[in-house]
C-alpha positions in Angstrom: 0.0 0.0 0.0 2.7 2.5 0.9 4.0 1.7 -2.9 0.5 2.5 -4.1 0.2 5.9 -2.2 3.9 7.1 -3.6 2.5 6.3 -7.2 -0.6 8.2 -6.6 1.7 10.9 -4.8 4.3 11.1 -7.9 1.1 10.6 -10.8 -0.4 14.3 -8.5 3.1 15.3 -8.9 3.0 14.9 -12.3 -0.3 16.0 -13.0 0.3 19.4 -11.5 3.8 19.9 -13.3 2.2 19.2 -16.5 0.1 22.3 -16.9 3.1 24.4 -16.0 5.2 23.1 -18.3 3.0 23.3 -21.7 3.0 26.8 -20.5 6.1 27.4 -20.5 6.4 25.5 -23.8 4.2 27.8 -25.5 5.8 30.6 -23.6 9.1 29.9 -25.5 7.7 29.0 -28.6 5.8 32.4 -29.1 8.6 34.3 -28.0 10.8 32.0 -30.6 8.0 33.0 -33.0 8.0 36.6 -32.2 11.9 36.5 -32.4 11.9 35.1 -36.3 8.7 37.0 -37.0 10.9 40.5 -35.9 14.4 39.5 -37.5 12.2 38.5 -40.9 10.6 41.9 -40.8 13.8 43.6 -40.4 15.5 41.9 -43.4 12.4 42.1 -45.0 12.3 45.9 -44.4 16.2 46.0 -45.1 16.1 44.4 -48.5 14.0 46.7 -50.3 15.1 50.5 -48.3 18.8 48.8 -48.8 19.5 49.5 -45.3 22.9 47.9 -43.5 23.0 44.3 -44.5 21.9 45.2 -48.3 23.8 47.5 -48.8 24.3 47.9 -52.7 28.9 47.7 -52.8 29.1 51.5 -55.1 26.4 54.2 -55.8 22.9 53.7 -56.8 21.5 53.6 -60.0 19.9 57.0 -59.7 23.4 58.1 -58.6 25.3 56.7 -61.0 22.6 58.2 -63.7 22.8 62.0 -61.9 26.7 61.2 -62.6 26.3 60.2 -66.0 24.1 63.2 -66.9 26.2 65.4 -64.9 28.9 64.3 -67.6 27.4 64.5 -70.2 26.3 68.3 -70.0 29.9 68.9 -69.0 31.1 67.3 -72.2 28.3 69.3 -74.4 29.3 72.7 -72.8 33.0 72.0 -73.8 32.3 70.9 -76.9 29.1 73.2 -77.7 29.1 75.6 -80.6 31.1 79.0 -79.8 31.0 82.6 -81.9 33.7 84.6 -82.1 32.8 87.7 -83.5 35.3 89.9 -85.6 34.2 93.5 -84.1 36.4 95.6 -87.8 34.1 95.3 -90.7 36.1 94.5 -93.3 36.2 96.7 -96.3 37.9 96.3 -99.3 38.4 97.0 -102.9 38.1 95.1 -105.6 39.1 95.1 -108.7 36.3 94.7 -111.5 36.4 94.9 -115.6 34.9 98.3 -115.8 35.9 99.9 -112.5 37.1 99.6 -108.9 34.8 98.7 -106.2 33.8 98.4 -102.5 32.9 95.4 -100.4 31.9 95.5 -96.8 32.3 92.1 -94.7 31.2 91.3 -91.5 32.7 88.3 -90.2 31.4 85.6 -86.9 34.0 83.0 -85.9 32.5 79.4 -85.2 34.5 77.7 -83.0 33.9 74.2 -80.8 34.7 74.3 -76.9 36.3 76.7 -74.7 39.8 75.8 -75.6 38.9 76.6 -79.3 37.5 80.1 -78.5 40.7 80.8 -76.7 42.9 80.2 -78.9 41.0 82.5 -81.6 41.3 85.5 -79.3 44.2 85.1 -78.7 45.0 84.7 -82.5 42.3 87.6 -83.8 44.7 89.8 -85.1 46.2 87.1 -87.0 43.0 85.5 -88.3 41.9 89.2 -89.4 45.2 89.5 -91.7 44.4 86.4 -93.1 40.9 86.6 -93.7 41.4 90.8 -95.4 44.7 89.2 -97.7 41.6 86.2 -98.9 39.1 89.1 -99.2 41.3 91.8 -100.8 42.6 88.7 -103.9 38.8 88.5 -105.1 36.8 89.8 -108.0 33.4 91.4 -107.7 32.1 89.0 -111.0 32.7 85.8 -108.3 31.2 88.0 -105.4 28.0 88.8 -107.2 26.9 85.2 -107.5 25.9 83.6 -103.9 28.3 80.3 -105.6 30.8 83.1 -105.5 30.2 84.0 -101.6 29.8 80.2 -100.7 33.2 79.8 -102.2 34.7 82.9 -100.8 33.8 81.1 -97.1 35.5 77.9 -97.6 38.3 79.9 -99.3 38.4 81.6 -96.0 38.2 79.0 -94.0 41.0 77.1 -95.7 43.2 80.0 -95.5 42.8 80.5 -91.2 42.6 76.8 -90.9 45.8 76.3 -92.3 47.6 79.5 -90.5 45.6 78.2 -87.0 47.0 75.0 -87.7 51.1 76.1 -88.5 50.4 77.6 -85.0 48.7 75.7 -82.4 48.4 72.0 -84.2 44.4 72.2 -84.3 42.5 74.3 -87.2 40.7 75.8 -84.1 37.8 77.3 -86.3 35.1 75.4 -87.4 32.8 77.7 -89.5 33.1 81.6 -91.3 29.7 82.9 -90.7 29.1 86.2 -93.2 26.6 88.7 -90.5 27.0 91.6 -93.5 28.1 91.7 -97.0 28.0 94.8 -99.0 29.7 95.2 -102.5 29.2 98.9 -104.0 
């Protein structure tokens, strides 16, 4: 009998240990669950606001794109179309069949980039020899005819091209733009 009342003493003993102890089993498992459930969130979170542990390595596609653009406008503003303007009108004679006459030239420098539009002020006084020596060697029958202008710009250009070029290595001028021309 005294072994039949320990057994009924340890089976109570048991009995009331087992309520407490599916407690605490679900006590650890929902704070287990809570635990995942908050570390999943945060990587969750992480991954798409690329916070700390997703981190993209270099700059973000909208950075590297500002960048891009960024370099890009420089390059166009370096390499964007420039006028010079020649502040002397030219004039001239010329030497005709009948008579002499009188041209009036007004001439805009095209140059590309900064480094371009340098070098032509520095060189103006040079370029406007070259350009009244081309103007002065022409006769008013060519002039008349807008063939004969056409060809008195690439003439010109040739002509400063090739000086510009004996001098810095670059023909530095890209265009002769005619603002006035006057023959009399």
């Amino acid at each position: 009998m005294a072994k039949e009342k320990e057994k009924d003493n340890v089976d109570t003993a048991d009995s009331d240990d087992a309520p407490k102890k599916k407690g605490k089993l679900f006590l650890i498992i929902a704070v287990v669950l809570l635990l995942i459930v908050g570390v999943g969130g945060y990587f969750g979170v992480a991954y798409f606001k690329h916070l700390p542990p997703f981190e993209p390595p270099g700059p973000t596609p909208e950075e590297k794109a500002a960048l891009k653009a960024a370099e890009e406008k420089e390059k166009m503003l370096l390499q964007r179309d420039i006028y010079v303007p020649i502040k002397e009108t030219f004039t001239f004679s010329i030497k005709s069949d009948r008579r002499i006459h009188t041209g009036q030239v007004d001439v805009v420098l095209v140059v590309i980039g900064e480094e371009n539009e340098a070098l032509a002020k520095n060189h103006l006084a040079l370029i406007t020899s070259v350009i009244f020596e081309r103007l002065s060697a022409q006769s008013y029958e060519a002039l008349l005819l807008p063939s004969g202008r056409q060809r008195l710009k690439r003439d010109l250009l040739d002509a400063v091209r090739a000086k510009m070029s004996e001098l810095n290595k670059t023909p530095v001028v890209d265009q002769i733009l005619f603002t006035k021309f006057v023959l009399q």
